[in-house]
Backbone as CSV, one residue per row, in Angstrom:
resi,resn,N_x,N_y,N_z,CA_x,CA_y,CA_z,C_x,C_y,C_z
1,UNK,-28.042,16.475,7.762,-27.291,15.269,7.383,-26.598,15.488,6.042
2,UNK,-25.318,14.824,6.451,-24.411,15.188,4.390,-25.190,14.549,3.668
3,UNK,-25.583,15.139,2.407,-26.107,14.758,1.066,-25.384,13.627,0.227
4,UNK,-25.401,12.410,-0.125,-24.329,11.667,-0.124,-24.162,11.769,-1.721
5,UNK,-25.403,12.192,-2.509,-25.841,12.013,-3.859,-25.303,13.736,-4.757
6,UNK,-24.930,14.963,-3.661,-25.002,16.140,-4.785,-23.731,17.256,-4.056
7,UNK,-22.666,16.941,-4.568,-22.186,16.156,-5.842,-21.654,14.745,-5.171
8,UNK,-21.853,13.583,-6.246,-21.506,11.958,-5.425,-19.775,12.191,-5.228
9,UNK,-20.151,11.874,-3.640,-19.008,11.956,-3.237,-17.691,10.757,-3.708
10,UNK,-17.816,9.891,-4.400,-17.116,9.281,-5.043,-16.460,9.417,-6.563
11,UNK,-17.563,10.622,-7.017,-16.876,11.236,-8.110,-15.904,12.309,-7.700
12,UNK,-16.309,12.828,-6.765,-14.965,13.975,-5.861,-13.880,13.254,-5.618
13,UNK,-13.618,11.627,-4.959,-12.700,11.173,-4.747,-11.847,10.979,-6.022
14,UNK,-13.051,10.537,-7.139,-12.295,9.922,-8.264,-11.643,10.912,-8.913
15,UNK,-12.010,12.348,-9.194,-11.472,13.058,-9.979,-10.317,13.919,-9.329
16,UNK,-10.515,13.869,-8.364,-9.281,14.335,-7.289,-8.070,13.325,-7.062
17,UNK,-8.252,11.881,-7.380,-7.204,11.113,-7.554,-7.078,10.366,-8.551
18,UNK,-6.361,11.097,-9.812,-6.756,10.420,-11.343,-5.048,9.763,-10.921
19,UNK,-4.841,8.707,-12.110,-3.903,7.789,-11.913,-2.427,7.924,-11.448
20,UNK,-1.985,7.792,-10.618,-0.781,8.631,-10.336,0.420,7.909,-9.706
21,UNK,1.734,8.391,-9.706,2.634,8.153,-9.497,3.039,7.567,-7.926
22,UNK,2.251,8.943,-6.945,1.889,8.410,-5.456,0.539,8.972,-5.071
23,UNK,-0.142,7.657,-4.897,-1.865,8.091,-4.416,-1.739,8.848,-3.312
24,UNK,-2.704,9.935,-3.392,-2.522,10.763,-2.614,-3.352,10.905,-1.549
25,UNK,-3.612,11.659,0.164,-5.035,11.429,0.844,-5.539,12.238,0.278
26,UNK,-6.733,11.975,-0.791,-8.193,13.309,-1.319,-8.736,14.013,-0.191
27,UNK,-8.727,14.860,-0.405,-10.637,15.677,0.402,-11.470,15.454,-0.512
28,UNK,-12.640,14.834,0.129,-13.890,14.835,-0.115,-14.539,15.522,0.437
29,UNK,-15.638,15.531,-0.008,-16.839,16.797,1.005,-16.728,16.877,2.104
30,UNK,-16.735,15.730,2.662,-16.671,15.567,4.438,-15.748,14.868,5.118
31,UNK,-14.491,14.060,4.431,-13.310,13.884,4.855,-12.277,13.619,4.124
32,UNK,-11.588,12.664,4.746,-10.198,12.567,3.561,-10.285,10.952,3.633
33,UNK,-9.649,10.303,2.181,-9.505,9.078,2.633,-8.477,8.131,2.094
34,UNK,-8.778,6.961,2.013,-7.346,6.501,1.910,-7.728,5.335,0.382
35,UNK,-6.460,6.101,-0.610,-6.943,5.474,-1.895,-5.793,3.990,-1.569
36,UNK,-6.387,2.959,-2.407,-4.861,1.982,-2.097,-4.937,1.558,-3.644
37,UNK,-5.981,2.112,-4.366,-5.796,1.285,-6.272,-6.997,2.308,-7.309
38,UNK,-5.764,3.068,-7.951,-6.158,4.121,-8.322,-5.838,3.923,-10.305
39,UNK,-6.593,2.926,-10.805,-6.217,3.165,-12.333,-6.795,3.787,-12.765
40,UNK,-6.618,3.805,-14.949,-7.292,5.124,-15.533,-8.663,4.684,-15.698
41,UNK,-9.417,3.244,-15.269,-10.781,2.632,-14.990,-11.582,2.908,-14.111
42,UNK,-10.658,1.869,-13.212,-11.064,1.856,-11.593,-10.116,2.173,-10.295
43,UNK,-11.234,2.611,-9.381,-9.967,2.648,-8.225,-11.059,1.923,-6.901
44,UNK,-9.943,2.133,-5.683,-10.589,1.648,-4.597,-9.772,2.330,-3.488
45,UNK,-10.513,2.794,-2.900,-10.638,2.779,-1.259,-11.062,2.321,0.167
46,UNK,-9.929,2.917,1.133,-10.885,2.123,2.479,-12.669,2.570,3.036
47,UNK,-13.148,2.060,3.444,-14.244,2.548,3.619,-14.192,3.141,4.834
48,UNK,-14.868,4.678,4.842,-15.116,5.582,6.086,-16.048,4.689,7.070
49,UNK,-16.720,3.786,6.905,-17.299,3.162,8.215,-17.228,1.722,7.823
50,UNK,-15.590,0.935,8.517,-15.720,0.083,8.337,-16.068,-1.145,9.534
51,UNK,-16.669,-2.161,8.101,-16.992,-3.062,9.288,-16.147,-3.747,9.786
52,UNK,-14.735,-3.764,9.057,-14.010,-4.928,9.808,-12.797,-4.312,9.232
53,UNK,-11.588,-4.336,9.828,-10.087,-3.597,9.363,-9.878,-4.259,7.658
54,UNK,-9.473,-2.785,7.387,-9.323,-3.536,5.956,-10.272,-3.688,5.251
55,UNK,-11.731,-3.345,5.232,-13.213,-3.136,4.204,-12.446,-2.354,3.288
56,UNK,-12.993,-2.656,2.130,-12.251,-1.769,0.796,-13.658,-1.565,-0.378
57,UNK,-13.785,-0.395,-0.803,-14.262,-0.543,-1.636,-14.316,-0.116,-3.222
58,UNK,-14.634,-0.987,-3.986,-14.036,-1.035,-5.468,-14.808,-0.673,-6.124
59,UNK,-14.715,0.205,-7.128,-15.587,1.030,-8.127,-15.161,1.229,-9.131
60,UNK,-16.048,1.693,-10.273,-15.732,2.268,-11.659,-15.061,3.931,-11.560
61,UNK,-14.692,4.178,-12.138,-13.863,5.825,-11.753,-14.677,6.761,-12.393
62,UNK,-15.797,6.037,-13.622,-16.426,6.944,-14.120,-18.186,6.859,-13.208
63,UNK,-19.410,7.613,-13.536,-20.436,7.477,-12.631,-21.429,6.402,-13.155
64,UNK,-21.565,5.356,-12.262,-23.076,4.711,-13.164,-23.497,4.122,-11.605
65,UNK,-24.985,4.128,-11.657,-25.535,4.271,-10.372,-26.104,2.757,-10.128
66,UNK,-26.152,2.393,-11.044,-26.546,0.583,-10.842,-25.636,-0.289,-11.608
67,UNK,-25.513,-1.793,-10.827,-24.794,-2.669,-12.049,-25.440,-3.048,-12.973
68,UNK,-26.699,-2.542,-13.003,-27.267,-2.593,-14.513,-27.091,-1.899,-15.504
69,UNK,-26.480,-0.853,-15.016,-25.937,-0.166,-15.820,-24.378,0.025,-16.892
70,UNK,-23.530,-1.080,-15.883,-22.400,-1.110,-16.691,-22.285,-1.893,-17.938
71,UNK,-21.259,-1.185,-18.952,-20.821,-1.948,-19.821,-20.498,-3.228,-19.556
72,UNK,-20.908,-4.105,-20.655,-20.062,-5.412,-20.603,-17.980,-5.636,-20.490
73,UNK,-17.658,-4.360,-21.501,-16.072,-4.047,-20.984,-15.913,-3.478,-19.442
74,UNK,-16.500,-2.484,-18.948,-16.335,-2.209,-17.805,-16.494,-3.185,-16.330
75,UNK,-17.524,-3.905,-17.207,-17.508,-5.357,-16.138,-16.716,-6.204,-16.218
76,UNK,-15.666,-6.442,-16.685,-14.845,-6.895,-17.446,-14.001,-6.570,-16.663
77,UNK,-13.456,-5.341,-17.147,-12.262,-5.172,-16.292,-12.451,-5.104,-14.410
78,UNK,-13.405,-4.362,-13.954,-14.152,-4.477,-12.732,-13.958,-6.457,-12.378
79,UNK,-14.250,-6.803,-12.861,-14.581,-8.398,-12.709,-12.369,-8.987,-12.759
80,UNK,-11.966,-8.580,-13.523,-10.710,-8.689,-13.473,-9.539,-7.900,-12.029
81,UNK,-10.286,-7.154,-11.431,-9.657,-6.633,-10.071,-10.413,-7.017,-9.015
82,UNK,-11.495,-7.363,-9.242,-12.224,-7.978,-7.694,-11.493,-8.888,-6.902
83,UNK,-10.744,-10.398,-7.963,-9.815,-11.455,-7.134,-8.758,-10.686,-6.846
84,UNK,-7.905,-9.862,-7.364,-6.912,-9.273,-7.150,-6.565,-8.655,-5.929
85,UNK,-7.643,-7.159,-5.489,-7.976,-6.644,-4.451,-7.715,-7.636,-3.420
86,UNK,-9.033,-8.776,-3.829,-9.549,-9.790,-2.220,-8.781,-10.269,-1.674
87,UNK,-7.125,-10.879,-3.062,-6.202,-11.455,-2.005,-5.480,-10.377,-1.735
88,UNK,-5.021,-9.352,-2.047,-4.220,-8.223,-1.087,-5.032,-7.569,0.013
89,UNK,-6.665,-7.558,-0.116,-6.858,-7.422,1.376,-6.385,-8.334,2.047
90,UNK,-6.864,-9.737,1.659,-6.441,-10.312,2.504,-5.451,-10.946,3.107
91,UNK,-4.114,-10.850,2.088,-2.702,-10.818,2.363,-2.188,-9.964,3.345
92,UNK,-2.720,-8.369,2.925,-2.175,-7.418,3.137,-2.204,-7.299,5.051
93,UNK,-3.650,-7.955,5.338,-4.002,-8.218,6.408,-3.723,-8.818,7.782
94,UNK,-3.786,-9.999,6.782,-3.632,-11.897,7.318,-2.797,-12.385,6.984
95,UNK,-1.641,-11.711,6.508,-0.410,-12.948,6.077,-0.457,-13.458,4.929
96,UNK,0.840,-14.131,4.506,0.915,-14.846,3.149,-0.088,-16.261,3.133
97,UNK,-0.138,-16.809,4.533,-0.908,-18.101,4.693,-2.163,-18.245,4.735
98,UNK,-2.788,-16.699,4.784,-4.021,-16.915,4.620,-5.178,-17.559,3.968
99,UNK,-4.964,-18.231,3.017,-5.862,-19.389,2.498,-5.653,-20.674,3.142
100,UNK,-4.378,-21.320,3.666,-3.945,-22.169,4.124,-4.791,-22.051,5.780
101,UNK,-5.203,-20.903,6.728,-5.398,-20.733,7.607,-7.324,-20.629,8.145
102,UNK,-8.017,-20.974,6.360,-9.337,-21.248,6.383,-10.107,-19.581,6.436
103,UNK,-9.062,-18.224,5.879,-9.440,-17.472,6.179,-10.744,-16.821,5.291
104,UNK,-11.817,-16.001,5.564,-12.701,-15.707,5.022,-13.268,-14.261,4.718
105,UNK,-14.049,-13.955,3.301,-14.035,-12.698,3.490,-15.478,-12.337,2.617
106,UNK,-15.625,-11.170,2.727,-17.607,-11.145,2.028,-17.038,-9.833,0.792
107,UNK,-17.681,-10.512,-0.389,-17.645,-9.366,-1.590,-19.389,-8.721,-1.882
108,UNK,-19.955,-7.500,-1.399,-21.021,-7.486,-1.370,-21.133,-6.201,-2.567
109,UNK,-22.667,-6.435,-3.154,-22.878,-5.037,-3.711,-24.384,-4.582,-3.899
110,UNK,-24.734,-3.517,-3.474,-26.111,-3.011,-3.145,-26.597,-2.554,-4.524
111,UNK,-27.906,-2.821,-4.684,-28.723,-1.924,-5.589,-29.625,-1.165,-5.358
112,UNK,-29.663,0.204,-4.924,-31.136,0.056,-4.030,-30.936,1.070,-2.952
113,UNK,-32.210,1.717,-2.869,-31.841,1.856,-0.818,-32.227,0.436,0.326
114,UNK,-33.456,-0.407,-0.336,-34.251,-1.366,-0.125,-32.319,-2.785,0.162
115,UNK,-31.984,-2.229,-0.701,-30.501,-3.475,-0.622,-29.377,-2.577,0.024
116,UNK,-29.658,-1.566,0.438,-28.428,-0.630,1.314,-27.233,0.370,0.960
117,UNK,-27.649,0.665,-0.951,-26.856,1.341,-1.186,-27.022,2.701,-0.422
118,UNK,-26.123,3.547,-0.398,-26.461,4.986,0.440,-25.867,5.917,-1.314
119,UNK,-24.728,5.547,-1.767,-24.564,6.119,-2.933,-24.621,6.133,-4.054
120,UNK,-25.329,6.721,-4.967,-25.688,6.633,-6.091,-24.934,6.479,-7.255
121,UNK,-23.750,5.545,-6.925,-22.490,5.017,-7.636,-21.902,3.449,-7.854
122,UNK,-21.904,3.079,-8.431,-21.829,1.567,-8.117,-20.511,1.483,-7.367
123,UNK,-20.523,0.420,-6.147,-19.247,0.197,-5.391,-19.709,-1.372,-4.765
124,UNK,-18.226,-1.974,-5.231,-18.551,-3.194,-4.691,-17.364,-3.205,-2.572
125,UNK,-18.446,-3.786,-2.205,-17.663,-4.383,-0.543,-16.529,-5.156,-0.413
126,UNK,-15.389,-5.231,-0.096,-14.768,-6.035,0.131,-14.076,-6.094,1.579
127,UNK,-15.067,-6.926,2.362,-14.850,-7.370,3.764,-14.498,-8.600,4.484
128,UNK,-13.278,-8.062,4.903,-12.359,-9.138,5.702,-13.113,-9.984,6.410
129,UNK,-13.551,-11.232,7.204,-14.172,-11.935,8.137,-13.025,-12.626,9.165
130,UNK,-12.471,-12.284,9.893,-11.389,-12.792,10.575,-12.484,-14.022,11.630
131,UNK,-11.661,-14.747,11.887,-11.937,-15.769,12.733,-12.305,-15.372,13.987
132,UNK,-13.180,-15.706,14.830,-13.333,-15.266,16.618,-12.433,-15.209,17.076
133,UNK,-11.712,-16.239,17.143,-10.641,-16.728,18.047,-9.337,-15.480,17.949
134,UNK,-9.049,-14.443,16.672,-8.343,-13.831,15.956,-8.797,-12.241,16.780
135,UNK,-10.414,-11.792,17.340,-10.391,-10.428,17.984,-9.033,-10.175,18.413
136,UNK,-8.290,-10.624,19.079,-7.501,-9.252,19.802,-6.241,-9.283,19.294
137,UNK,-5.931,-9.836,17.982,-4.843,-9.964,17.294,-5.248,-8.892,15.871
138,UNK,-6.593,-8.988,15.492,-7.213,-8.176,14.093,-8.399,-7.074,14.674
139,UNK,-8.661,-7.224,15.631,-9.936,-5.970,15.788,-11.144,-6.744,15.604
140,UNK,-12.478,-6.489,16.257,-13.502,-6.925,16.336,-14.435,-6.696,15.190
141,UNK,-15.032,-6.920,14.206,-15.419,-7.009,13.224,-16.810,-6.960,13.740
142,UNK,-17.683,-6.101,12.995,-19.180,-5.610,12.968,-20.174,-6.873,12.456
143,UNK,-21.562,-6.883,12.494,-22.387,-7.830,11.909,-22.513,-7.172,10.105
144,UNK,-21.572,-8.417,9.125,-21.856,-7.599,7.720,-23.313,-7.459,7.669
145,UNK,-24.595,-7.431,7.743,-25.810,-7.137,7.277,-25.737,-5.413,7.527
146,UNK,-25.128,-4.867,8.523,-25.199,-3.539,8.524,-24.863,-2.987,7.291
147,UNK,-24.091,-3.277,6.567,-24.092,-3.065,4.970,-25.238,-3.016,3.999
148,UNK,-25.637,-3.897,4.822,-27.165,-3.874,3.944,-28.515,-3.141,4.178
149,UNK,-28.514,-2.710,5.474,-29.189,-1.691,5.940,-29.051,-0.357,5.531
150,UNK,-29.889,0.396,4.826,-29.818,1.801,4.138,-29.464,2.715,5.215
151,UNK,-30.400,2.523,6.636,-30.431,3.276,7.828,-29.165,3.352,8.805
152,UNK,-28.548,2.002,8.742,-27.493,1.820,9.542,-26.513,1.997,8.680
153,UNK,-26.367,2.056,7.597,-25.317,2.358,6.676,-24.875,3.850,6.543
154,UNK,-25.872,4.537,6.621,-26.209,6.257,6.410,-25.467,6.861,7.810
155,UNK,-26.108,5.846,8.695,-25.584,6.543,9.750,-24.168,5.940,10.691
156,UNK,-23.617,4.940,10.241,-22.474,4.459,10.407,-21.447,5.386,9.394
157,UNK,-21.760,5.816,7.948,-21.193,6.468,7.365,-21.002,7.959,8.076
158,UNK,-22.006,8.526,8.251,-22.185,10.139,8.790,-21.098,9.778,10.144
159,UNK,-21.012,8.701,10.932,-20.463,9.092,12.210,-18.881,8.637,11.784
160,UNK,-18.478,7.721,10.724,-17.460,7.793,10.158,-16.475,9.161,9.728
161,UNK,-17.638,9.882,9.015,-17.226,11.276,8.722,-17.087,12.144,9.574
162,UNK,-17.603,12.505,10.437,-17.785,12.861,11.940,-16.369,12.718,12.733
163,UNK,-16.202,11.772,12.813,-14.559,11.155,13.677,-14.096,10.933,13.256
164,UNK,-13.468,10.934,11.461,-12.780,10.290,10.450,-11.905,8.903,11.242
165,UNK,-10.786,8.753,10.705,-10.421,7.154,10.709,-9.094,7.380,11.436
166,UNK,-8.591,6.250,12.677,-7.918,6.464,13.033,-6.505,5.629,11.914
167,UNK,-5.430,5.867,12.668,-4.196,4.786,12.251,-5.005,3.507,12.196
168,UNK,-5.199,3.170,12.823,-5.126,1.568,12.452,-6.454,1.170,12.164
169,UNK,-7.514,1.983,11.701,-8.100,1.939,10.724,-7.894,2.316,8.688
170,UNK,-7.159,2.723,8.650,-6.763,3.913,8.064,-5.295,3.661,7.177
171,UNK,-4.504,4.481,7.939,-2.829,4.269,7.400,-2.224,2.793,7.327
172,UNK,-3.005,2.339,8.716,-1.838,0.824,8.481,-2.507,0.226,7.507
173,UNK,-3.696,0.195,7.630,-4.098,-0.805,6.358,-4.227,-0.855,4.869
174,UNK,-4.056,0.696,4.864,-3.413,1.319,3.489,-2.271,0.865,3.332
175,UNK,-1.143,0.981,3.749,-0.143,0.327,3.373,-0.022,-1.388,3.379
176,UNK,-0.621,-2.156,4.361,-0.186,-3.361,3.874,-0.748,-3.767,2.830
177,UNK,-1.889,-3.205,2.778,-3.039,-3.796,1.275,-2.412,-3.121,0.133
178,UNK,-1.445,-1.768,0.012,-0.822,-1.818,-1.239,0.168,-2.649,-1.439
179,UNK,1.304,-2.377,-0.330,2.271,-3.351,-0.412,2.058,-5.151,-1.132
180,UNK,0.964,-5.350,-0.719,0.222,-6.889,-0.846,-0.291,-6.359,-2.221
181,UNK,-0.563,-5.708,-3.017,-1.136,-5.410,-3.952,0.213,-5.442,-5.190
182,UNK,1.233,-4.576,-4.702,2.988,-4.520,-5.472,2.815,-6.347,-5.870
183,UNK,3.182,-7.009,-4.760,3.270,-8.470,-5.325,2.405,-8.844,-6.359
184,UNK,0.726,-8.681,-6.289,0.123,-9.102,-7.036,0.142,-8.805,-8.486
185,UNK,0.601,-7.484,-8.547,0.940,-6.900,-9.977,2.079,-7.619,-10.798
186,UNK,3.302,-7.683,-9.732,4.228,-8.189,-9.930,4.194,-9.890,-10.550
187,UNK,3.592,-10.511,-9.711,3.360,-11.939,-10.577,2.849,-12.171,-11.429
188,UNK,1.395,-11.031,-11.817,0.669,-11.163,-13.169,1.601,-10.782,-14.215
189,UNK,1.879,-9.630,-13.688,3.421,-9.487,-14.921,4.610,-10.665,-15.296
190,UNK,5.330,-11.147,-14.139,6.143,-12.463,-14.750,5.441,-13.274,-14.492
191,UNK,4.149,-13.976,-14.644,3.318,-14.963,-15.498,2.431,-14.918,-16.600
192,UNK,2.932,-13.601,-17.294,2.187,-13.114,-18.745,0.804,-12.948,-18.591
193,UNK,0.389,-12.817,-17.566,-1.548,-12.744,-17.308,-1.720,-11.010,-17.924
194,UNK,-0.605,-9.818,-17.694,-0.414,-8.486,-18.146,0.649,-8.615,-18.808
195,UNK,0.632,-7.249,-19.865,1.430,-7.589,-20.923,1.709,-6.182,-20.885
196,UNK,2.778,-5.291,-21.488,2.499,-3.970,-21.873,2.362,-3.988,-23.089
197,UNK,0.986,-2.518,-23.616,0.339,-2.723,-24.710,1.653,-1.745,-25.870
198,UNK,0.663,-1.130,-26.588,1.390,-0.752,-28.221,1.645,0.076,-27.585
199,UNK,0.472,1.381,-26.831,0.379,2.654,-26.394,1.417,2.718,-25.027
200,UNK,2.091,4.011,-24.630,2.950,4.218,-23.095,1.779,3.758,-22.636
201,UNK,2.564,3.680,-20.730,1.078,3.768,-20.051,0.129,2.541,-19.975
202,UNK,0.123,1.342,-20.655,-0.845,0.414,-20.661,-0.616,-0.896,-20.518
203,UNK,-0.935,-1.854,-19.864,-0.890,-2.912,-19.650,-2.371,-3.618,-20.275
204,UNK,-2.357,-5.323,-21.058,-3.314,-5.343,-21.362,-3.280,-7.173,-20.264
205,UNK,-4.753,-7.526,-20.449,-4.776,-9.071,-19.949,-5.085,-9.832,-20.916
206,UNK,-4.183,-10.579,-21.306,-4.053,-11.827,-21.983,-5.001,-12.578,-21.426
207,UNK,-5.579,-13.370,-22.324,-6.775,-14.798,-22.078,-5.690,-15.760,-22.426
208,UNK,-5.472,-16.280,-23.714,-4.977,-17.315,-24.192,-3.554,-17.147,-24.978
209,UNK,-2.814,-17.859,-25.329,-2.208,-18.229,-26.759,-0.705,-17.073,-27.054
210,UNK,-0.946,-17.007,-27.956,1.017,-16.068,-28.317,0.424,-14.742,-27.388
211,UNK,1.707,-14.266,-26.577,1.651,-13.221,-26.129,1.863,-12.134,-27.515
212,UNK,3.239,-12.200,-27.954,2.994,-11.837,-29.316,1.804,-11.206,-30.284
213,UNK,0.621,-12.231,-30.104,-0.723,-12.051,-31.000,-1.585,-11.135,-30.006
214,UNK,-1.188,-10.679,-29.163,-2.094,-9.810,-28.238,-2.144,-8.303,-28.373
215,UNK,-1.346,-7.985,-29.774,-1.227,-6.873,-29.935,-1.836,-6.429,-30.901
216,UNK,-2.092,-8.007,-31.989,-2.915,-7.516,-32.915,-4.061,-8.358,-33.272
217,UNK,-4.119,-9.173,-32.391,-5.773,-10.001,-32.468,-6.639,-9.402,-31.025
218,UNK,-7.502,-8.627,-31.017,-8.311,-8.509,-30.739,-8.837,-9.555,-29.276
219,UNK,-9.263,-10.920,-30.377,-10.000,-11.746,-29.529,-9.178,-12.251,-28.392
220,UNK,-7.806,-11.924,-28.452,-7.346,-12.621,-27.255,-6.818,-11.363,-26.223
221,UNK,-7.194,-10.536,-26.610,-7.369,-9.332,-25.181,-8.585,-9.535,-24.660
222,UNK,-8.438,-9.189,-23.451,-10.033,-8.920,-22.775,-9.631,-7.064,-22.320
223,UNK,-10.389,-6.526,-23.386,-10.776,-4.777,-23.556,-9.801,-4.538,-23.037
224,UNK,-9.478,-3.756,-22.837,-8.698,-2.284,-22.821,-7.509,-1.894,-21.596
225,UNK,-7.170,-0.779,-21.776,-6.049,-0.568,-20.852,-6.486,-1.362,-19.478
226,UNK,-6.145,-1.665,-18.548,-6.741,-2.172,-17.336,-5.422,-1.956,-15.850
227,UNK,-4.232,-0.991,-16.199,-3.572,-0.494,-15.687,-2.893,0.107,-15.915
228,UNK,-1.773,1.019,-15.402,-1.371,2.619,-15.827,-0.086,1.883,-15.410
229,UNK,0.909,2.159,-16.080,1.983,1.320,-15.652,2.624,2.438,-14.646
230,UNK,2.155,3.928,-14.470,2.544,4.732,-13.491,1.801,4.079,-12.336
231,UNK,0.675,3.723,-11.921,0.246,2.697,-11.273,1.308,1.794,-10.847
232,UNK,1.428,0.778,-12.012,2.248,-0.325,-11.301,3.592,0.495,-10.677
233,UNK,4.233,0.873,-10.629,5.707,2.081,-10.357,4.926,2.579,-9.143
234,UNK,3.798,3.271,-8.885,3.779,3.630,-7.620,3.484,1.999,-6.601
235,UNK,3.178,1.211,-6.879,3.160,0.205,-6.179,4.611,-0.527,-5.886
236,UNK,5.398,-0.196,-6.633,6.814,-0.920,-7.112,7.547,-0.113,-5.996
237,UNK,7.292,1.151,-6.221,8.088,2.033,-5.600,7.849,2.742,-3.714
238,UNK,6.279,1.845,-3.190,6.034,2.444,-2.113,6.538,2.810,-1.288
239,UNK,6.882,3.546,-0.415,7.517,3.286,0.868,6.580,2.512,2.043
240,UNK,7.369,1.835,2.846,7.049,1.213,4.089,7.818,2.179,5.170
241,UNK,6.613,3.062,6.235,7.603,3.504,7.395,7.605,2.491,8.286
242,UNK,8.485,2.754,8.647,8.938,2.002,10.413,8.428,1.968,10.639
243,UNK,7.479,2.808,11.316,6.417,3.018,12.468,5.370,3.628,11.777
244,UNK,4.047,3.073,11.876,2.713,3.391,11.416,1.643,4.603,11.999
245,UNK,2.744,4.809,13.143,1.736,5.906,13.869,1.878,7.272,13.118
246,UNK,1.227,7.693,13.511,0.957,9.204,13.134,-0.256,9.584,12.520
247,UNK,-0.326,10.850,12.445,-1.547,11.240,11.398,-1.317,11.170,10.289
248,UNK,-2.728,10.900,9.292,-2.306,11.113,7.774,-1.697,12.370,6.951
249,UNK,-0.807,11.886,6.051,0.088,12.975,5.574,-0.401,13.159,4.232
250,UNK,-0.145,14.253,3.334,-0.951,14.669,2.117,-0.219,13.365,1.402
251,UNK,0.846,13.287,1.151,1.606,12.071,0.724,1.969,10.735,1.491
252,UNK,1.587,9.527,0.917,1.625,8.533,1.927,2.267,7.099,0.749
């Protein structure tokens, strides 16, 4: 069985896709996968065994194996992309109307083998819940507790890796969840929520008060770079193909 812990296969992803212009598909130990939010913090990917189209999962880029372990800044910024992500999954997914349409989705995170982590990295869940009535329009969606199962997780992962991910696990949903992601950047930017900082390269998040004073008071940043403005540009700049079929390409 793959070793999931030596070397953590999420530090292979992370250091193989440091912040970039166009996210690229990584190799990892045992497959390739699909990055859709790659800053100089955090990034996220689709998950190799997902439960429902569109599972994403969000992490620190550097290694810490429990959320007891993170910084209060790192939670911070982590805590500042969780809403972000959830509505471009679920935009990216379900449409612009998706809140209007009662739609639902699960943000989970394991500590533990006992709570279902399999990797020794902190990663939070972010899983779509489409409506019943919605199977044969979105794909049939798994029972989320399998997430929480160490056993069924291990081995939903291994058979993930095994058959890697098709298109429409995979490519299509990589692209609508970035595409849906371009907007979100885009409005935090013309509603001053991001600012660009002193340094190239940085965007900061404003809390309160003069945008102006955010450069040199402290208290009204919340920490640190929290996007690569080569980041925002590869989101600005994606392409959309025509047609979604095909296999994955080193560039996407």
């Amino acid at each position: 069985m793959y070793n999931f812990d030596t070397p953590c296969h999420f530090c292979v992803i992370s250091s193989t896709n440091p912040p970039s212009l166009m996210p690229s598909v990584a190799a990892s130990p045992a497959t390739s996968v699909y990055v859709v939010l790659s800053t100089p913090t955090v990034f996220a990917v689709l998950d190799i065994a997902p439960v429902a189209r569109g599972h994403v999962l969000l992490m620190p880029r550097a290694h810490y194996e429990k959320l007891s372990d993170l910084s209060p800044d790192l939670s911070a910024v982590l805590g500042f992309w969780m809403p972000i992500v959830s509505r471009s999954v679920m935009e990216g997914l379900l449409g612009i109307n998706w809140e209007s349409k009662g739609m639902s989705w699960n943000v989970i995170q394991a500590n533990g083998v006992q709570a279902g982590q399999t990797t020794k990295h902190v990663y939070f869940h972010i899983i779509p819940r489409p409506r019943p009535d919605m199977s044969s329009l979105y794909s049939t969606a798994r029972d989320v507790s399998t997430v929480m199962d160490h056993d069924q997780r291990v081995a939903a992962v291994v058979e993930g890796m095994r058959t890697g991910m098709s298109d429409d696990e995979g490519l299509e949903p990589s692209i609508m969840i970035k595409t849906a992601l371009r907007k979100e950047i885009l409005r935090l930017i013309r509603n001053g929520k991001i600012v660009e900082g002193d340094k190239e390269g940085e965007l900061w998040s404003v809390t309160e008060g003069d945008l102006d004073a955010a450069h040199s008071d402290n208290s009204v940043v919340v920490e640190l770079i929290i996007v690569c403005r080569l980041v925002v540009k590869s989101a600005l700049d994606l392409p959309i193909p025509n047609n979604f079929s095909g296999a994955p390409t080193p560039c996407w």
